[in-house]
C-alpha positions as CSV (number, residue, x, y, z in Angstrom):
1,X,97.2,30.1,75.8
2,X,93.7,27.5,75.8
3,X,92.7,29.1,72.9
4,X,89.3,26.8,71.4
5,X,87.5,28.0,68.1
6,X,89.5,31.2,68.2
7,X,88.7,32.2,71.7
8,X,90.9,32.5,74.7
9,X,89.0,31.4,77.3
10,X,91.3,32.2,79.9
11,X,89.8,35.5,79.0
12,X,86.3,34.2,78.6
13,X,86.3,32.7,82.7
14,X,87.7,36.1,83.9
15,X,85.2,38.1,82.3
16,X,82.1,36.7,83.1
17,X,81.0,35.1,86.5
18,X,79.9,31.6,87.9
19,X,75.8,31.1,88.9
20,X,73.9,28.5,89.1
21,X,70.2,28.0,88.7
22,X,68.1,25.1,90.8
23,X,64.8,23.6,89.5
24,X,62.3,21.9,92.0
25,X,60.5,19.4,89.8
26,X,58.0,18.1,92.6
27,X,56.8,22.0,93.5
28,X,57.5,23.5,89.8
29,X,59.3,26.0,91.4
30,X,62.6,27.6,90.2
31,X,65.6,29.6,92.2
32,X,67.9,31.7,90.4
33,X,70.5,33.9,92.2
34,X,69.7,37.5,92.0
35,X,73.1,38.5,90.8
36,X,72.7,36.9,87.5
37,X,69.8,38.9,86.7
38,X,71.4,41.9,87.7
39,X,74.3,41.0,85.8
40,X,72.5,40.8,82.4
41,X,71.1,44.0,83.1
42,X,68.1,44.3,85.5
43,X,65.4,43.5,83.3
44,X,61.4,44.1,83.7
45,X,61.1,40.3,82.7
46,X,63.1,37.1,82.2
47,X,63.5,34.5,79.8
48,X,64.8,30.6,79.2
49,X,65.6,29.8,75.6
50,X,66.5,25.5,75.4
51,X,68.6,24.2,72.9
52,X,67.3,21.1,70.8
53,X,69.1,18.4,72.2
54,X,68.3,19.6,75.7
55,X,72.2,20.7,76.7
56,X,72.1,23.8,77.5
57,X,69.8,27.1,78.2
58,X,70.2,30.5,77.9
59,X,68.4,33.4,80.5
60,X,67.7,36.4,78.8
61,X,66.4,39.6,79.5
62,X,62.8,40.0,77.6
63,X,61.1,43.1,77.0
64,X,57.5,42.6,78.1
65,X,54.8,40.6,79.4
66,X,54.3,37.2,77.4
67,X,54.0,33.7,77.7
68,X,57.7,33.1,77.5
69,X,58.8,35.7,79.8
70,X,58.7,36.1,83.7
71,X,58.1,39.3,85.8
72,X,61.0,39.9,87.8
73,X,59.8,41.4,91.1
74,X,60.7,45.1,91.9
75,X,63.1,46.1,94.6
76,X,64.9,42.5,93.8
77,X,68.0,44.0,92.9
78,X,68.4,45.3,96.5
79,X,68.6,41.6,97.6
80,X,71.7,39.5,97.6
81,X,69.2,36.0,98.1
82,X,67.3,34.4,95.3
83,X,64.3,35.1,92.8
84,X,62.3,32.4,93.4
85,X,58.8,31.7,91.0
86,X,56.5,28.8,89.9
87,X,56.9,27.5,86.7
88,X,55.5,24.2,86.2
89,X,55.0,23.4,82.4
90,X,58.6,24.8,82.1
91,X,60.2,22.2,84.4
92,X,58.0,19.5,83.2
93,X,59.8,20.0,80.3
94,X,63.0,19.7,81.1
95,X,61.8,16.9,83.1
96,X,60.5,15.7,79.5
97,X,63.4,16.3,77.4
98,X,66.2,15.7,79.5
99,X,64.8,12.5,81.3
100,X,65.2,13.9,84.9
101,X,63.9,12.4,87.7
102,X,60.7,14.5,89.4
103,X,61.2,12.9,92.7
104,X,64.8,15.0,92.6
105,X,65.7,18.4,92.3
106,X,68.4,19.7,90.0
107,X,71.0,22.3,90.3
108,X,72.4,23.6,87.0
109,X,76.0,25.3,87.0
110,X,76.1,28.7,84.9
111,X,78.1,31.5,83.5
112,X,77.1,35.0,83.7
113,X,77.7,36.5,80.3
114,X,77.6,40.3,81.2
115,X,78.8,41.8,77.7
116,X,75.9,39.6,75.7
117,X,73.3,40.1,78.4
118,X,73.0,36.4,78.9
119,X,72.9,33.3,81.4
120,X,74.4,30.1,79.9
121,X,73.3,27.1,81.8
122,X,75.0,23.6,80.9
123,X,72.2,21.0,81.7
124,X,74.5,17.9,81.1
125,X,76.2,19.3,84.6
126,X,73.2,19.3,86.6
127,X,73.5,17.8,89.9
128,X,70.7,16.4,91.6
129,X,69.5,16.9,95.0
130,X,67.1,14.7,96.4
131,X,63.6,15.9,97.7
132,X,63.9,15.5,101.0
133,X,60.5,15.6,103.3
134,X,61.1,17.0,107.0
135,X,60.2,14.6,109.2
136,X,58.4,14.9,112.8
137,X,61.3,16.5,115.2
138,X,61.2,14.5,118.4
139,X,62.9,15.7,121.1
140,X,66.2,13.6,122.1
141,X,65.4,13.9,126.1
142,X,63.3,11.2,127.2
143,X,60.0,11.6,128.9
144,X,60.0,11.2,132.3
């Protein structure tokens, strides 16, 4: 049995399910999968709650309209694709706090907590993606 501070976590990763949350420091813009917000229970509005030190974040549901919080979109919970939304002073925080790089974007791995109604992000396991601009497609067949 992995038992840590009295809990067996064999338990702990059966019951509650892996997400993952991306932040796009150069647009502000944030994805999370719908799943995890249907998971904590299909709230009217969202919240992040950051720890100190800048390890880890919860998402919560919240129970109206307020700075902190974010309007999840009605009918989302039909979708199986992402919530997507601007946040900018949010990830310049992180940006801030955690030293990340804007020029990157950052995908953070996550548990689904179902029975506490909570996301649990670990921000010391983001990964980053790099920003990426499209370039001009040109066509492979020469011009004759």
């Amino acid at each position: 049995i992995v038992q840590r501070h009295g809990v067996d976590w064999r338990w702990w990763m059966v019951l509650n399910k892996a997400t993952s949350i991306s932040f796009y420091l150069r647009t502000g813009r944030i994805h999370i999968f719908t799943d995890a917000i249907r998971t904590i229970g299909e709230p009217s509005f969202i919240r992040f709650l950051l720890n100190q030190d800048g390890t880890s974040m919860i998402m919560e549901p919240y129970h109206t309209k307020e700075f902190q919080s974010i309007k999840v979109p009605q009918g989302i919970f039909t979708k199986t694709a992402t919530m997507e939304f601007g946040c900018k002073p949010f990830c310049s925080l992180l940006e801030y706090t955690i030293g990340w790089n804007p020029r990157y974007s950052y995908r953070i791995p996550g548990k689904i907590m179902q029975a506490q109604h909570i996301a649990l992000f670990d921000l010391t396991c983001a990964v980053k993606i790099e920003n990426i601009r499209p370039t001009k497609y040109t066509s492979p067949v020469a011009k004759s």
